[in-house]
C-alpha positions as CSV (number, residue, x, y, z in Angstrom):
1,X,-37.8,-11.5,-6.0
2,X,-36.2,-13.5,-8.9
3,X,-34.7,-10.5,-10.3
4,X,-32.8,-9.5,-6.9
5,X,-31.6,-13.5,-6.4
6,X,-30.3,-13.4,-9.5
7,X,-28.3,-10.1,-9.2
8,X,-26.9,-11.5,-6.1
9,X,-25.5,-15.0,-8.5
10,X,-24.2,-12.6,-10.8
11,X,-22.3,-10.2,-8.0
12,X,-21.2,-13.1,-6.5
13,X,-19.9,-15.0,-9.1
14,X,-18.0,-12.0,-11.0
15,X,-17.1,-10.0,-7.4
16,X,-14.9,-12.4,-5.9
17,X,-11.1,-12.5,-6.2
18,X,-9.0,-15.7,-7.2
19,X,-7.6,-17.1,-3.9
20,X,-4.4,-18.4,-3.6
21,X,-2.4,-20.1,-0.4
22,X,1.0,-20.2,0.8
23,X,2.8,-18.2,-2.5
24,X,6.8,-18.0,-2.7
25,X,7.9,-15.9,-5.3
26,X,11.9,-16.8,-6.0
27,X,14.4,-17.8,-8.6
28,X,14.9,-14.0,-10.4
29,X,12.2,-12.7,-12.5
30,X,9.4,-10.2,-11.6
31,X,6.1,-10.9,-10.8
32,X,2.8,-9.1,-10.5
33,X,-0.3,-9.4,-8.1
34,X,-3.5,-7.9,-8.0
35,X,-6.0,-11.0,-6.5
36,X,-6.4,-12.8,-3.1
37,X,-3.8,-14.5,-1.6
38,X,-5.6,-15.8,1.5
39,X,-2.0,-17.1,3.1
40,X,1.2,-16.2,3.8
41,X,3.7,-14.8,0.9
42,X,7.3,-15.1,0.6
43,X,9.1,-13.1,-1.4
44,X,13.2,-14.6,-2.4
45,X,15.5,-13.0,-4.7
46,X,12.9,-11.8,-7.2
47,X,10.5,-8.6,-7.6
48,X,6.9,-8.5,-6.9
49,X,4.8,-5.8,-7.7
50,X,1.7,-5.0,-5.8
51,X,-1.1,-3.8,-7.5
52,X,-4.8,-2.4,-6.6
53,X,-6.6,-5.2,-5.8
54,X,-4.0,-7.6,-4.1
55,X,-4.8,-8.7,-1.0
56,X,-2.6,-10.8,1.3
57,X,-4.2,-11.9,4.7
58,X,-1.4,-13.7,6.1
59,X,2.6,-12.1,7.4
60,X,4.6,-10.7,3.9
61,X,8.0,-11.6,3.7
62,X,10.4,-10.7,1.3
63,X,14.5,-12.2,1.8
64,X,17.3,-12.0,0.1
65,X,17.7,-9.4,-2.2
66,X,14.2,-9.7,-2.8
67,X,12.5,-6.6,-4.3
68,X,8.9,-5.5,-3.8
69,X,7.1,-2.5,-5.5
70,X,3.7,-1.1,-3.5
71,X,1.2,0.6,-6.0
72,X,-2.1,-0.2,-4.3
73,X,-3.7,-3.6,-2.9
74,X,-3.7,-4.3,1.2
75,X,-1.3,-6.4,3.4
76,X,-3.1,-7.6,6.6
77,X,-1.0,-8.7,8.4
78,X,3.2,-8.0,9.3
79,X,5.7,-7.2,6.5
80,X,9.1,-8.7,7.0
81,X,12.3,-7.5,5.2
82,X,15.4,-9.7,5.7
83,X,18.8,-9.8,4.4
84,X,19.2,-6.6,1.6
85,X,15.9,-6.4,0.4
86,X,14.1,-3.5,-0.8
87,X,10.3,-2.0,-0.3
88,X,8.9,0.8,-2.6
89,X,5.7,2.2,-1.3
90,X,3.9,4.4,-3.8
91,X,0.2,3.1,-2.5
92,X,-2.0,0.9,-1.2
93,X,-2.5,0.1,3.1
94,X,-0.5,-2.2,5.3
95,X,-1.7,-3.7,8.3
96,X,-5.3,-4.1,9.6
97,X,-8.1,-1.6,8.5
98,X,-6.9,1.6,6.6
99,X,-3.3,1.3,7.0
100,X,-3.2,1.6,11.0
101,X,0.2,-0.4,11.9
102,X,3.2,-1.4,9.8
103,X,4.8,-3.8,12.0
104,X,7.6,-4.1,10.1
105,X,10.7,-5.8,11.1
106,X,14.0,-5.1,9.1
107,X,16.5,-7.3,9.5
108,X,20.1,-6.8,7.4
109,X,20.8,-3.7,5.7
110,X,16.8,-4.1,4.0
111,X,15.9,-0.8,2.8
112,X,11.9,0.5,3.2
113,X,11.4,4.0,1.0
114,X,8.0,5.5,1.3
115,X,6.5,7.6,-1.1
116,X,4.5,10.7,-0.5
117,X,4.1,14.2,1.2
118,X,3.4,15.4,4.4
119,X,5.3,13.2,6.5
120,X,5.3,13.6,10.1
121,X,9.3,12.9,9.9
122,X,11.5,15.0,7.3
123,X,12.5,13.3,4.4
124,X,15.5,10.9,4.6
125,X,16.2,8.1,6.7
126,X,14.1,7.6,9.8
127,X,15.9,7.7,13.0
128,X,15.9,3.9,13.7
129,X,14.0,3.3,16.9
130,X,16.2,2.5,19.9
131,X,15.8,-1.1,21.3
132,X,12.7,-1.6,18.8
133,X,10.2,0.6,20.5
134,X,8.0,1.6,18.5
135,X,7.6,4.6,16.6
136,X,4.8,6.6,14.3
137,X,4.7,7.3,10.7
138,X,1.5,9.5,9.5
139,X,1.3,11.5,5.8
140,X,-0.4,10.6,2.4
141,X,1.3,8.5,-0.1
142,X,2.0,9.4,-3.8
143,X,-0.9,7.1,-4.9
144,X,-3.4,9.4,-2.4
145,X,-3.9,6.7,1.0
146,X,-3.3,8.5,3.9
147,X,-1.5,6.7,6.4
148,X,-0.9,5.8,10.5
149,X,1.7,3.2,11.0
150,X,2.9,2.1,13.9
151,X,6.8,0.7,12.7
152,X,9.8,-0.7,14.6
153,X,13.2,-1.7,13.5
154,X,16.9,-2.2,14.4
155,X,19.8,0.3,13.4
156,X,21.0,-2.6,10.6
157,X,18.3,-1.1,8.5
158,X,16.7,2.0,6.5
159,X,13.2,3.6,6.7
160,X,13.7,6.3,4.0
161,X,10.8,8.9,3.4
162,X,10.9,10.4,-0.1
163,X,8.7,13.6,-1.2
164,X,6.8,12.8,-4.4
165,X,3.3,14.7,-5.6
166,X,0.3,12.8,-4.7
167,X,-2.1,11.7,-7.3
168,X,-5.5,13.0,-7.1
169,X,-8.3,10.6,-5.9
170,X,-10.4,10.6,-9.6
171,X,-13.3,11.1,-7.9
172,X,-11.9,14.6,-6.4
173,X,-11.2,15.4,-10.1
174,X,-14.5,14.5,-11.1
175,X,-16.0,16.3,-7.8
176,X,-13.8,19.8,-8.1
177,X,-15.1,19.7,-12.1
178,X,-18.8,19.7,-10.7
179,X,-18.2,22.1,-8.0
180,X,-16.6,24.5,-10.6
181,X,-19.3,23.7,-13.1
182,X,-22.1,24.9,-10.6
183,X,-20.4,28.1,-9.3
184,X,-20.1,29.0,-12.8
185,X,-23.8,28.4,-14.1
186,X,-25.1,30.1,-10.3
187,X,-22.5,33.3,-11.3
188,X,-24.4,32.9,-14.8
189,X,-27.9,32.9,-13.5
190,X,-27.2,35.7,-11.5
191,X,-25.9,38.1,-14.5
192,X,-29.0,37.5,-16.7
């Protein structure tokens, strides 16, 4: 019984995330996350990079020239894009569960390229959606998430899908090399 309380101190103790609140980026310069941010993050006239492990609960924003590159990690909540700013996504899901809505509102020539294969919409710019109905957006991204996002925006922005290979899950590598490992030791085991 002491052994299994103490596993749990040392999972708990080395298996949480630094938490942060309220976070504004700004003033130039580029910045990466990959921990908690258990609040709402602003993005002004800088670049953020998103990595595996980030996790922001509260609405995204990102103004003003503001740049932000997507290569893993999970927004929970909205993503904003005001006045010229500019979304990469290679990875990673936005909105709640496994990437199910992208409410994202672009407001002000903000640009929003996604990047991946097997879009439900060719590649390009998205049609914008008329009066901010909402539209779908399904496919896999280049980093391997597949994706369902519900998205709406007005014709003063950009939604532009761009084909790029996806990048095997390492555990499919690691799987495919077993699978062709035992068909060739069974083919083996036949011949002798």
């Amino acid at each position: 019984m002491k052994r299994i309380v103490f596993l749990y101190m040392i999972i708990l103790c080395f298996g949480l995330h630094n938490a942060e609140a309220n976070v504004t980026f700004s003033g130039g310069g580029t910045y990466d996350i990959d921990y908690l941010i258990d609040d709402t993050v602003e993005v002004w006239d800088a670049t953020l990079n998103i990595l595996p492990g980030a996790v922001v609960t509260g609405i995204f924003y990102m103004c003003y020239s503001a740049q932000v590159n997507m290569y893993g990690g999970h927004l929970e909540d909205r993503f904003w894009a005001i006045s010229n700013s500019q979304a990469n996504i290679y990875g990673g899901f936005i909105g709640l569960g496994k990437g199910l809505q992208l409410y994202a509102c672009f407001i002000s020539n903000s640009v929003f390229n996604i990047y991946g294969k097997n879009f439900n919409y060719p590649y390009g710019p998205i049609p914008e959606t008329v009066d901010c109905t909402e539209g779908t957006l399904t496919g896999t991204l280049h980093m391997g998430e597949d994706i369902s996002w519900t998205f709406k925006y007005p014709n003063s922005a950009d939604i532009i899908l761009h084909e790029m290979e996806v990048i095997p899950v390492p555990g499919s590598c690691i799987m495919a090399g077993l699978g062709i490992g035992l068909v060739s030791w069974l083919r083996r085991c036949r011949t002798l």
